[in-house]
N, CA, C and O atoms as a Tinker XYZ file with bonds, in Angstrom:
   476  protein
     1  N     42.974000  227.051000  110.475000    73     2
     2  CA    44.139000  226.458000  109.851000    64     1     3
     3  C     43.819000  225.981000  108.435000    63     2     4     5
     4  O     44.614000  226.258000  107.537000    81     3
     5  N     42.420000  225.102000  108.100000    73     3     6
     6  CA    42.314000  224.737000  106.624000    64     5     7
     7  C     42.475000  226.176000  105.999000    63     6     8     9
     8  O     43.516000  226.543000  105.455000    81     7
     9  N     41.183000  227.068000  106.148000    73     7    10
    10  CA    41.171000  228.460000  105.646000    64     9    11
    11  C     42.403000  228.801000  105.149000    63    10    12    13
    12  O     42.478000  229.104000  103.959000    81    11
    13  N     43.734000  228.810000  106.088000    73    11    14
    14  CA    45.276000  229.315000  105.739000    64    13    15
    15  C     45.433000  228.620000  104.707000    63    14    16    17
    16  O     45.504000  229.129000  103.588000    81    15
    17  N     45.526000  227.103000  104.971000    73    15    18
    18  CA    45.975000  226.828000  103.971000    64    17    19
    19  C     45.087000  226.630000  102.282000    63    18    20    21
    20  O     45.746000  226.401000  101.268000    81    19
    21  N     43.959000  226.731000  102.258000    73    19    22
    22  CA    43.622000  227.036000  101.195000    64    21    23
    23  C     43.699000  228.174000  100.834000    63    22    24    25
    24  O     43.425000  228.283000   99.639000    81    23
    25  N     43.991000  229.243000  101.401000    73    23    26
    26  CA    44.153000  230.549000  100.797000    64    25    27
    27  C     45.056000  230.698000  100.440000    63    26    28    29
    28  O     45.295000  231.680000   99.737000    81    27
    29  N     46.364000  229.422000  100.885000    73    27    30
    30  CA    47.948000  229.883000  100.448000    64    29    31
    31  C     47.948000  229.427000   98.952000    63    30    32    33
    32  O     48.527000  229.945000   97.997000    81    31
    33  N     46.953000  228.054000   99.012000    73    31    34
    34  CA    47.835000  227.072000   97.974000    64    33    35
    35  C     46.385000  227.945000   96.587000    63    34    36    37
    36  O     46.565000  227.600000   95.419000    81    35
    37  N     45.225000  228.883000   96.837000    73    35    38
    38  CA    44.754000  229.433000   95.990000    64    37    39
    39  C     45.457000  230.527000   95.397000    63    38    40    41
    40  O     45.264000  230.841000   94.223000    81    39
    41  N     46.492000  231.295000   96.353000    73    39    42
    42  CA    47.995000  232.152000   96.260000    64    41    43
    43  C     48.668000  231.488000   94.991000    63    42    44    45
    44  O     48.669000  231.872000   93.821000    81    43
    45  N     49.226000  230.402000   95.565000    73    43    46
    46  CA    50.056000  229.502000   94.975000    64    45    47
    47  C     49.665000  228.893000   93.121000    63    46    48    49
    48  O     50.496000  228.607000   92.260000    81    47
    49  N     48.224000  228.864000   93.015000    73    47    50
    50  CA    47.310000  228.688000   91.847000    64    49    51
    51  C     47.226000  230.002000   90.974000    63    50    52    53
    52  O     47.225000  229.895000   89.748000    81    51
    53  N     47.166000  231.044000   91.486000    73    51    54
    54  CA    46.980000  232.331000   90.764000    64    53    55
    55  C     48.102000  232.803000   90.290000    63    54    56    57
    56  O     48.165000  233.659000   89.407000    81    55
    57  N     49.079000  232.264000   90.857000    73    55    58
    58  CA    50.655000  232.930000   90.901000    64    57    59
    59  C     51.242000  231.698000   89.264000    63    58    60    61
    60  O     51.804000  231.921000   88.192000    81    59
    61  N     50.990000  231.131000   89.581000    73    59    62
    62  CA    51.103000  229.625000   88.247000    64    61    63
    63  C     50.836000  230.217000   87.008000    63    62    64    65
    64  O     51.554000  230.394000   86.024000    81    63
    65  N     49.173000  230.606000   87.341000    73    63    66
    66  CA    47.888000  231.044000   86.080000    64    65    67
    67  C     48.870000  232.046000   85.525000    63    66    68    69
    68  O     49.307000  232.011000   84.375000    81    67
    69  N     49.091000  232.690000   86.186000    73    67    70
    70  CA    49.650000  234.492000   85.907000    64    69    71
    71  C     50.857000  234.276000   85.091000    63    70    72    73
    72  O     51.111000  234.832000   84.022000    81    71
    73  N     51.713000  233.236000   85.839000    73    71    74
    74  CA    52.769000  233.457000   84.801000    64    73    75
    75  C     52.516000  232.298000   83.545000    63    74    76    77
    76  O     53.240000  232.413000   82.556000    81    75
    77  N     51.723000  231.428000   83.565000    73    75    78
    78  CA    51.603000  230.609000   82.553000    64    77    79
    79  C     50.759000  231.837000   81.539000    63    78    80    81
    80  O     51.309000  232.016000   80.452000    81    79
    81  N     49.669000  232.563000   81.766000    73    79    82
    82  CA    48.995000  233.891000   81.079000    64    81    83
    83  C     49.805000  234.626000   80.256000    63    82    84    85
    84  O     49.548000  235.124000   79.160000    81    83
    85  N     51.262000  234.644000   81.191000    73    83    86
    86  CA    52.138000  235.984000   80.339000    64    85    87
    87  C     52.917000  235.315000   79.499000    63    86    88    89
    88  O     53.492000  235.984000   78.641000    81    87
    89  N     53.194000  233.431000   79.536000    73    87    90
    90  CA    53.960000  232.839000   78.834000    64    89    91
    91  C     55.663000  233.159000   79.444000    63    90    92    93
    92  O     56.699000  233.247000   78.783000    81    91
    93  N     55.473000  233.272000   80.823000    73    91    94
    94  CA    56.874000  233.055000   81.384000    64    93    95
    95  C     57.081000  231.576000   81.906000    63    94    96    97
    96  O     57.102000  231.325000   83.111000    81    95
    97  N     57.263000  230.424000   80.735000    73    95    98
    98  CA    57.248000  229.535000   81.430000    64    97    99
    99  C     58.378000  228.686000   82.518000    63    98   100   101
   100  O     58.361000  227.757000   83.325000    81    99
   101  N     59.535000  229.890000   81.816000    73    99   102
   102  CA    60.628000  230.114000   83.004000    64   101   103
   103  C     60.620000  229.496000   84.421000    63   102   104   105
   104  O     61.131000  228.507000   84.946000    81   103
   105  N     59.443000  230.982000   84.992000    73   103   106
   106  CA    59.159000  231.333000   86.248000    64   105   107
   107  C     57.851000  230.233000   86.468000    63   106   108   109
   108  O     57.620000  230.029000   87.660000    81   107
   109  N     56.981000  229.509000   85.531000    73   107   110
   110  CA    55.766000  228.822000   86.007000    64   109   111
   111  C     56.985000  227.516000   85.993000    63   110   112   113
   112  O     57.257000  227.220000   87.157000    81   111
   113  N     57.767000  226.682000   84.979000    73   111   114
   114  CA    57.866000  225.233000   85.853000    64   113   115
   115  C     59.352000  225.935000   86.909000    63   114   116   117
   116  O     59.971000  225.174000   87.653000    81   115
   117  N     59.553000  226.749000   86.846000    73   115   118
   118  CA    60.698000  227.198000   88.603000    64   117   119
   119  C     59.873000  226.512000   89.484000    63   118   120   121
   120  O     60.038000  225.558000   90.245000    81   119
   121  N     58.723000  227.407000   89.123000    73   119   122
   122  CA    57.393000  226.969000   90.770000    64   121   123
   123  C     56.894000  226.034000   90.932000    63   122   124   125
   124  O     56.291000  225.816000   91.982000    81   123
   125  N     56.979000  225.060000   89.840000    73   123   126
   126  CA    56.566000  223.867000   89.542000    64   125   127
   127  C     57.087000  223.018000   90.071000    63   126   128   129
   128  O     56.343000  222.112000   90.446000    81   127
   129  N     59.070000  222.829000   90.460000    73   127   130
   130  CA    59.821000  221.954000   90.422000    64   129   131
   131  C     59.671000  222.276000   92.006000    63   130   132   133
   132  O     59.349000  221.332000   92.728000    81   131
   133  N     59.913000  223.726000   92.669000    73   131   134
   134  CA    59.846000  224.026000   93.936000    64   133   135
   135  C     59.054000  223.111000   94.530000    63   134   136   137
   136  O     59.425000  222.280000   95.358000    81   135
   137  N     57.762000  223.289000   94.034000    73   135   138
   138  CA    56.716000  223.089000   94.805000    64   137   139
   139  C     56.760000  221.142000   95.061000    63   138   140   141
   140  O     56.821000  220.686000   96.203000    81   139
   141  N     56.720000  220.312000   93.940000    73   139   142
   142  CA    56.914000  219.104000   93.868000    64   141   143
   143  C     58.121000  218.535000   94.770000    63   142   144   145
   144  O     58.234000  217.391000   95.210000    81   143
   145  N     59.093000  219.754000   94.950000    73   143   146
   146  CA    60.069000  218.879000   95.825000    64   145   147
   147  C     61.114000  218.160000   94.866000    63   146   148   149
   148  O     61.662000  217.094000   95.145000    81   147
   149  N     61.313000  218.876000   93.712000    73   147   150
   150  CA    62.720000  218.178000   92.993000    64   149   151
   151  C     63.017000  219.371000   92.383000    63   150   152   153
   152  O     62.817000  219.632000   91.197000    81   151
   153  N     63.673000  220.352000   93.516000    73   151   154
   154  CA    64.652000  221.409000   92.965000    64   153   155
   155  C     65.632000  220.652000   92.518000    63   154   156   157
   156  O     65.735000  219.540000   93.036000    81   155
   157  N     66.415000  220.965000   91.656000    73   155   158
   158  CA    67.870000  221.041000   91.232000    64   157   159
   159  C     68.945000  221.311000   91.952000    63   158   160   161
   160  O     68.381000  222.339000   91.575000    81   159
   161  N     69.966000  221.493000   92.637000    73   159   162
   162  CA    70.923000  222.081000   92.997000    64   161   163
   163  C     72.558000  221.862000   92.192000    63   162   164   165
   164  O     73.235000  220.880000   91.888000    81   163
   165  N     72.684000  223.040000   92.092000    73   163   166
   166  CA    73.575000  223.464000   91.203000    64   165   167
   167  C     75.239000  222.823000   92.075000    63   166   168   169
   168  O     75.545000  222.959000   93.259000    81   167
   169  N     75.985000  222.177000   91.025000    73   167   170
   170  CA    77.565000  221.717000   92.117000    64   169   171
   171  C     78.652000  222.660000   91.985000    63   170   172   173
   172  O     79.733000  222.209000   91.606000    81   171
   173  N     78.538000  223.988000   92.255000    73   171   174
   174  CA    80.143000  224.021000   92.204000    64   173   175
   175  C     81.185000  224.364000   93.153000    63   174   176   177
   176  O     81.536000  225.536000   93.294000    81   175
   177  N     81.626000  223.546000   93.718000    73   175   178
   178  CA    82.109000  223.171000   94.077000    64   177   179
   179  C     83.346000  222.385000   93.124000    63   178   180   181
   180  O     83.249000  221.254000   92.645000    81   179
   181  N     84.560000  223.348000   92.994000    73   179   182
   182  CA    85.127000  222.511000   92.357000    64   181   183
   183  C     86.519000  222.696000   93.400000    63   182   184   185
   184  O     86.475000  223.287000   94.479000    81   183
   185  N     88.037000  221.900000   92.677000    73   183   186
   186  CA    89.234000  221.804000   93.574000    64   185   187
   187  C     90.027000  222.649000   92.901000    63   186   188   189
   188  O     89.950000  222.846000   91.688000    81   187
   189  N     91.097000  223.363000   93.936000    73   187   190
   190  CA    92.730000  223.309000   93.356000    64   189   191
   191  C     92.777000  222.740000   92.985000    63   190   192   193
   192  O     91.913000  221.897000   92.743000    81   191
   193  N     94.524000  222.835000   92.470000    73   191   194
   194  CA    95.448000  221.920000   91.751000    64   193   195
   195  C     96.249000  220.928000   92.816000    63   194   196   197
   196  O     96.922000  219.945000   92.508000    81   195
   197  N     96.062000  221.311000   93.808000    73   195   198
   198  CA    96.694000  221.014000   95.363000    64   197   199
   199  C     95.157000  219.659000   95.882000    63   198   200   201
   200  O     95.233000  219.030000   96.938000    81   199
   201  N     93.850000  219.474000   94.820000    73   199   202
   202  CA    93.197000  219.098000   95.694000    64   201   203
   203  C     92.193000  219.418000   96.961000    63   202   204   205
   204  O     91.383000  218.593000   97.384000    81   203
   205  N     92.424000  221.152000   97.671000    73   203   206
   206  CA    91.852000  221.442000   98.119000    64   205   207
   207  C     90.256000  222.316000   97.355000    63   206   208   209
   208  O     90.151000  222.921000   96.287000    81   207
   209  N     89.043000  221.990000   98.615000    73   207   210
   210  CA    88.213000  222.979000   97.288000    64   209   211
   211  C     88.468000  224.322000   97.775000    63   210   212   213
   212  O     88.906000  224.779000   98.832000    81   211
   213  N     88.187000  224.661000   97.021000    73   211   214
   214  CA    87.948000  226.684000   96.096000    64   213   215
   215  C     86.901000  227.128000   97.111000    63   214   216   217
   216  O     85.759000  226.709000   96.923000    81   215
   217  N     87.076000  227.738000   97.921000    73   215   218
   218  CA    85.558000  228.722000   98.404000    64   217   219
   219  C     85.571000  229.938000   98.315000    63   218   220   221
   220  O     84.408000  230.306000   98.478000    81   219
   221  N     86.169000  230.725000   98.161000    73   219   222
   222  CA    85.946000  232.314000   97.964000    64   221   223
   223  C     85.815000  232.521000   96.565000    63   222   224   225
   224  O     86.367000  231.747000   95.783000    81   223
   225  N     84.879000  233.863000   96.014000    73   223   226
   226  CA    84.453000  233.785000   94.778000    64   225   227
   227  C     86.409000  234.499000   94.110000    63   226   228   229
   228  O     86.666000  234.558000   92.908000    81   227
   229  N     87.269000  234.851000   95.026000    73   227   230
   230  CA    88.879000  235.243000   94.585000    64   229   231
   231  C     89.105000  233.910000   94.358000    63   230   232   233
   232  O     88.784000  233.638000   93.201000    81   231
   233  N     89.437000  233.149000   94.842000    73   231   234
   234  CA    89.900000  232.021000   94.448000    64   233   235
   235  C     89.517000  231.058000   93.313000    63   234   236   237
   236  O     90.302000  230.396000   92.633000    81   235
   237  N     88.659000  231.079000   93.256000    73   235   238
   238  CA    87.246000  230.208000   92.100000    64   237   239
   239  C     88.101000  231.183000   90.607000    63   238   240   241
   240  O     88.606000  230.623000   89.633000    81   239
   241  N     88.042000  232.729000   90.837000    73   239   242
   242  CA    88.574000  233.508000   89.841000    64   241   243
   243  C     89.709000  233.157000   89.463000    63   242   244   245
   244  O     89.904000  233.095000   88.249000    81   243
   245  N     90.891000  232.792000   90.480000    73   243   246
   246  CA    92.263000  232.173000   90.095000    64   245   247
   247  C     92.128000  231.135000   89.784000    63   246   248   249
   248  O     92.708000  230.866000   88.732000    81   247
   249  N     91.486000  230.194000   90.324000    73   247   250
   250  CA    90.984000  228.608000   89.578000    64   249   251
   251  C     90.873000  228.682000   88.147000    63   250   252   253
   252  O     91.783000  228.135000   87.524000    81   251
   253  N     89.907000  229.269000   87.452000    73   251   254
   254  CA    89.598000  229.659000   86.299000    64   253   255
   255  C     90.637000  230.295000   85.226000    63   254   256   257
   256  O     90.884000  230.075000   84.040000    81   255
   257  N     91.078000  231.100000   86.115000    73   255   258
   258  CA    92.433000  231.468000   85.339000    64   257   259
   259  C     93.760000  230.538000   85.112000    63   258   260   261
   260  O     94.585000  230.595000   84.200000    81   259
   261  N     93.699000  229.732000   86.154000    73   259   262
   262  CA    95.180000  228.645000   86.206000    64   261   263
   263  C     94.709000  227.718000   85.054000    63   262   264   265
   264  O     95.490000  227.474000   84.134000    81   263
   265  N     93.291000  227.123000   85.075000    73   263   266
   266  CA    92.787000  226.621000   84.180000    64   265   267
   267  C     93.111000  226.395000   82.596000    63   266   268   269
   268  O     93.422000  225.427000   81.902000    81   267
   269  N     92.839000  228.024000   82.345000    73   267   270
   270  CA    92.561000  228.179000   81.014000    64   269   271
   271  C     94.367000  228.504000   80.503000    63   270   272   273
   272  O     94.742000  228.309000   79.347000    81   271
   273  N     95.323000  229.030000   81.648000    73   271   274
   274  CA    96.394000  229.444000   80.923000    64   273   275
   275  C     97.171000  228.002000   81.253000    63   274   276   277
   276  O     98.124000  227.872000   80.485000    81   275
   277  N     97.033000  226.888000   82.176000    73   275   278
   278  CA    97.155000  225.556000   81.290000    64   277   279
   279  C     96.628000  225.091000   80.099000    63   278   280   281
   280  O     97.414000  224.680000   79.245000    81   279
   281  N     95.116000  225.078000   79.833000    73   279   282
   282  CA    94.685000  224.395000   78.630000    64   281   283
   283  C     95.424000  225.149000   77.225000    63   282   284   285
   284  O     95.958000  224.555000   76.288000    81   283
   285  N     95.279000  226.546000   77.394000    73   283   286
   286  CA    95.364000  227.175000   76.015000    64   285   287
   287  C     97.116000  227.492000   76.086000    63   286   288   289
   288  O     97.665000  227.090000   75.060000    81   287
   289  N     98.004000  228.082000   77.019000    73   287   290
   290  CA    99.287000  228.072000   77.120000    64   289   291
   291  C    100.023000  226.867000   76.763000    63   290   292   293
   292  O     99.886000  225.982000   77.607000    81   291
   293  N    100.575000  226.635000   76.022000    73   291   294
   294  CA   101.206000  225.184000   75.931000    64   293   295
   295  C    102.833000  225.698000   75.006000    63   294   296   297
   296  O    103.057000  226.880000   74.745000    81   295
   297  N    103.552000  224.855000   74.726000    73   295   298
   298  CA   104.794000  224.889000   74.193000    64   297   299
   299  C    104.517000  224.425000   72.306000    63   298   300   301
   300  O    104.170000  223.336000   71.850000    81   299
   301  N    104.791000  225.552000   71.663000    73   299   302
   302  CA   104.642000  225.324000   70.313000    64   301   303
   303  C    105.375000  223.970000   69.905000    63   302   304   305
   304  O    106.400000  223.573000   70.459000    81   303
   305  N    104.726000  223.315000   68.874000    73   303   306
   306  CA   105.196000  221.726000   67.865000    64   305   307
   307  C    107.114000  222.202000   67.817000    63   306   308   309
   308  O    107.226000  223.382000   67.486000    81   307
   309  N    108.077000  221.720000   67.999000    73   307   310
   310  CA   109.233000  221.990000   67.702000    64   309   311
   311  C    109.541000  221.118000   66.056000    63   310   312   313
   312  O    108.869000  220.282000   65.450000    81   311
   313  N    110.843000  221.772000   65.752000    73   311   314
   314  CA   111.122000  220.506000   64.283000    64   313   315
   315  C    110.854000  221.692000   63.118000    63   314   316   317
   316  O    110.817000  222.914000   63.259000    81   315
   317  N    110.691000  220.920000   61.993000    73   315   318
   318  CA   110.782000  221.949000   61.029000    64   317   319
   319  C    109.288000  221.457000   60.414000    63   318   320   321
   320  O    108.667000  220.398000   60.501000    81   319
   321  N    108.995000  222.858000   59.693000    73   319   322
   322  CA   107.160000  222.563000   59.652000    64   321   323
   323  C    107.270000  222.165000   58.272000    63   322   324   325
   324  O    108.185000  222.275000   57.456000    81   323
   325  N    105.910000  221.590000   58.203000    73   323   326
   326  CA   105.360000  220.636000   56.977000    64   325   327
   327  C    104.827000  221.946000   55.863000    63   326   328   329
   328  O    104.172000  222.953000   56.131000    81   327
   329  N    105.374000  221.494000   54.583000    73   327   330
   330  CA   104.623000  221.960000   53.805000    64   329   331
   331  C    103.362000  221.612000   53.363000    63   330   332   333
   332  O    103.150000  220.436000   53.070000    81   331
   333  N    102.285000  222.638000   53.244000    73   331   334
   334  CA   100.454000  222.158000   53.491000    64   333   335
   335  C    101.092000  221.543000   51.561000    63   334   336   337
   336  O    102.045000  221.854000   50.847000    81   335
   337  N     99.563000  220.296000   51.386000    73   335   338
   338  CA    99.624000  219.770000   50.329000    64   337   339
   339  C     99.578000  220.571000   49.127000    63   338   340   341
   340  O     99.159000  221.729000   49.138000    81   339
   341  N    100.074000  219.880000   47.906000    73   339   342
   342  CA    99.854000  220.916000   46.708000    64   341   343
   343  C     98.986000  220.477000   45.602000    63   342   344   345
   344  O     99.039000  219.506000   44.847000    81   343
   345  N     98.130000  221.521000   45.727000    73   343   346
   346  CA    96.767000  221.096000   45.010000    64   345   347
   347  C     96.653000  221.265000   43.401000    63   346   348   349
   348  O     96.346000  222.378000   42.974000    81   347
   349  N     96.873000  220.272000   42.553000    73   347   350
   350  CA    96.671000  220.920000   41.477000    64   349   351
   351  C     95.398000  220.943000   40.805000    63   350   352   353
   352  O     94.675000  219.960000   40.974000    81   351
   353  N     94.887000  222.120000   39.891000    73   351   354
   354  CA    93.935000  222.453000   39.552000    64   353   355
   355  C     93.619000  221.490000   38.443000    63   354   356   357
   356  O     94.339000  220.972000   37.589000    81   355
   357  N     92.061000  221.381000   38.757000    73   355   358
   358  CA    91.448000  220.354000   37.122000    64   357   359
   359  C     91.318000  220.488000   35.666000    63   358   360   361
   360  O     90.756000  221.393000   35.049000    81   359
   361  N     92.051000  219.225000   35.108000    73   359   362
   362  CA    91.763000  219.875000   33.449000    64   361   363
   363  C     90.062000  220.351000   33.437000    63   362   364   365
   364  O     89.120000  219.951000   34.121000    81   363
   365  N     90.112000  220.997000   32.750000    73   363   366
   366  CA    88.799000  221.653000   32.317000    64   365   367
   367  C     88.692000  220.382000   31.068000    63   366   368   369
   368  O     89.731000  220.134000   30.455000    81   367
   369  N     87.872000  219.876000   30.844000    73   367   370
   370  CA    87.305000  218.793000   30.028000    64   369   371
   371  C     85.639000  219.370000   29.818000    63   370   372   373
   372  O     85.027000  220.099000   30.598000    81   371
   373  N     85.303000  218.980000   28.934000    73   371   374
   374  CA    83.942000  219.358000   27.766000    64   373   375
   375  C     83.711000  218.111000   26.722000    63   374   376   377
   376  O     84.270000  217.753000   25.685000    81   375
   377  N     82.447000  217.554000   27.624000    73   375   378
   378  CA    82.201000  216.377000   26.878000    64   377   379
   379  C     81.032000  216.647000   25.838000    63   378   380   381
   380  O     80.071000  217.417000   25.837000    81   379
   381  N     81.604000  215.510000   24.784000    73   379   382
   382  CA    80.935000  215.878000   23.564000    64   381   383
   383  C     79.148000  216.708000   23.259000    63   382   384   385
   384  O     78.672000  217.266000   22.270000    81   383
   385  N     78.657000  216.448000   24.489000    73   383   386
   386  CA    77.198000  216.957000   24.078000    64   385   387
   387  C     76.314000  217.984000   24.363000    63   386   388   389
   388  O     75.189000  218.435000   24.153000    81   387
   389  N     77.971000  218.225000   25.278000    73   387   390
   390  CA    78.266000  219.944000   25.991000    64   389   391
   391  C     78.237000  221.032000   24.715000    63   390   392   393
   392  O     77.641000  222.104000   24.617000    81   391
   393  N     79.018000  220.411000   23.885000    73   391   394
   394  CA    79.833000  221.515000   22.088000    64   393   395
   395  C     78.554000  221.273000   21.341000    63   394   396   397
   396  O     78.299000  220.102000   21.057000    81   395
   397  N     78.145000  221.732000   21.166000    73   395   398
   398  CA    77.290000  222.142000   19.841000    64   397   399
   399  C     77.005000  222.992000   19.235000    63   398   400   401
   400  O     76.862000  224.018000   19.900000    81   399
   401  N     76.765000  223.131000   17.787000    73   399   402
   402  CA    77.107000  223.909000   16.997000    64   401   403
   403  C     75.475000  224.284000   16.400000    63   402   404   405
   404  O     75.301000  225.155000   15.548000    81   403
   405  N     74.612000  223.669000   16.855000    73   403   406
   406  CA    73.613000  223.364000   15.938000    64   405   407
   407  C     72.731000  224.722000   16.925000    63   406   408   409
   408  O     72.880000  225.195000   18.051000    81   407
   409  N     71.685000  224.999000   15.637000    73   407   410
   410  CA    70.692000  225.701000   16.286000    64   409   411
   411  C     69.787000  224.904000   17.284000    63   410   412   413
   412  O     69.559000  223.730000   16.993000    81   411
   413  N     69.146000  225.518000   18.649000    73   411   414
   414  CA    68.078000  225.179000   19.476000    64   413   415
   415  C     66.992000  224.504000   18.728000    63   414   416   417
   416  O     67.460000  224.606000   17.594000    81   415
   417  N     66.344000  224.147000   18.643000    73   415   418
   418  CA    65.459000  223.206000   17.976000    64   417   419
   419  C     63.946000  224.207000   18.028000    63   418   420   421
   420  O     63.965000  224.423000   19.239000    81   419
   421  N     63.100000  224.698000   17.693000    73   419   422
   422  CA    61.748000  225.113000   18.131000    64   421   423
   423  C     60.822000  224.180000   18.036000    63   422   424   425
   424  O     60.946000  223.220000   17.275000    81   423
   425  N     59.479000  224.426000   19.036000    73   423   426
   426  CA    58.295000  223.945000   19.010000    64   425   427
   427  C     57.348000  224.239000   17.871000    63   426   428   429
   428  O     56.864000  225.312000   17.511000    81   427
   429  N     57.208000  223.039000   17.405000    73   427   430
   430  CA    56.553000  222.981000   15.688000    64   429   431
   431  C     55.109000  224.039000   16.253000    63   430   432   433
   432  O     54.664000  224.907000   15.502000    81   431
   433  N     54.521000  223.792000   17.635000    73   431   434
   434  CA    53.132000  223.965000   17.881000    64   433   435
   435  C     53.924000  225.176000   18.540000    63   434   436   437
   436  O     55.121000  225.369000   18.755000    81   435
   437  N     52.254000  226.242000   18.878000    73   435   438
   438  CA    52.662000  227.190000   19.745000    64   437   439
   439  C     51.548000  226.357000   21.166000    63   438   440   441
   440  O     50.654000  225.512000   21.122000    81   439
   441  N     52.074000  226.984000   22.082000    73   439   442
   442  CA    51.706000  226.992000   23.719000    64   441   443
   443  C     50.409000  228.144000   23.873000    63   442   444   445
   444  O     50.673000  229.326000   23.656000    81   443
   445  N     48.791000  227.677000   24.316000    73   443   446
   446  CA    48.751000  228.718000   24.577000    64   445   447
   447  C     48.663000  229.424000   25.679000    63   446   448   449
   448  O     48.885000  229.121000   26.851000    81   447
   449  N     48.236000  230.628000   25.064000    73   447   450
   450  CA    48.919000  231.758000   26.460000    64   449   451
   451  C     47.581000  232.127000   27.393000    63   450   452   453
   452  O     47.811000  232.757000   28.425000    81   451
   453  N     46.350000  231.811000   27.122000    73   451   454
   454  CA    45.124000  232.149000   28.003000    64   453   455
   455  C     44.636000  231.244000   28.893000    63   454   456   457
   456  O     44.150000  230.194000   28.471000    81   455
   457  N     44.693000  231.514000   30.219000    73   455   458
   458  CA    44.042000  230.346000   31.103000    64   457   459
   459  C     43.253000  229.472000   30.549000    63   458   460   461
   460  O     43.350000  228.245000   30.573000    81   459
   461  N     42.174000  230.375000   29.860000    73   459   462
   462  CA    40.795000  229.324000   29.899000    64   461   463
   463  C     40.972000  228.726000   27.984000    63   462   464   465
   464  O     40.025000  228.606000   27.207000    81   463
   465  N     42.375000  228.465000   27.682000    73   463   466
   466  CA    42.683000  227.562000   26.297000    64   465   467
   467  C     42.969000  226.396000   26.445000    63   466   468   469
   468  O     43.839000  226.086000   25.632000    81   467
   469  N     42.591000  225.341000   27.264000    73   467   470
   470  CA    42.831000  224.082000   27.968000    64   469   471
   471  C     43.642000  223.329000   26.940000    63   470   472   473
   472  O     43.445000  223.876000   25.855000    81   471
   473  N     44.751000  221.964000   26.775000    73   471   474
   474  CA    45.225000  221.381000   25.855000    64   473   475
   475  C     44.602000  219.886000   26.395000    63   474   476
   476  O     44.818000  218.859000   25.752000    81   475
């Protein structure tokens, strides 16, 4: 009986290695959560509109559908519609130090151009 069970849970170690090796860490913490005893379980389980729950995957399908053609089906805004705001465009303005007339100024010195001319 030890034998079994160390041969399962050395099973159980190689099977970890292997997928932690290939970088499926997917499938290594799946086996992880299994094994510890805090699977997840998924709820759905959800209701009609009546309150009763949904069990056939037909019904769950009409669920879904009654759903969405309540949320998104609805009765358009009535009344008369708004005109969107009216945007008027900006004076173009040019401040004084923008305009100039004058030539670029040059560097009295030159820059030089060889790495090894240090300043």
């Amino acid at each position: 009986m030890k034998e079994e069970q160390e041969a399962y849970w050395n099973q159980v170690a190689a099977n970890l290695e292997r997928a932690a090796s290939k970088h499926k860490y997917h499938t290594l913490y799946q086996k992880l959560r299994r094994l510890s005893g805090k699977v997840k379980s998924t709820n759905d389980n959800f209701r009609n509109a009546d309150g009763t729950f949904v069990r056939s995957p037909t019904e769950r399908l009409q669920r879904w559908r009654q759903f969405f053609e309540e949320l998104y089906n609805h009765i358009p805004p009535q009344g008369p519609q708004s005109e969107p705001p009216r945007i008027e465009p900006p004076e173009v303005i040019v401040a004084s130090w923008q305009a100039t007339t004058q030539r670029p100024r040059t560097f009295s010195t030159t820059l030089p151009t060889s790495p090894n001319h240090m300043v």
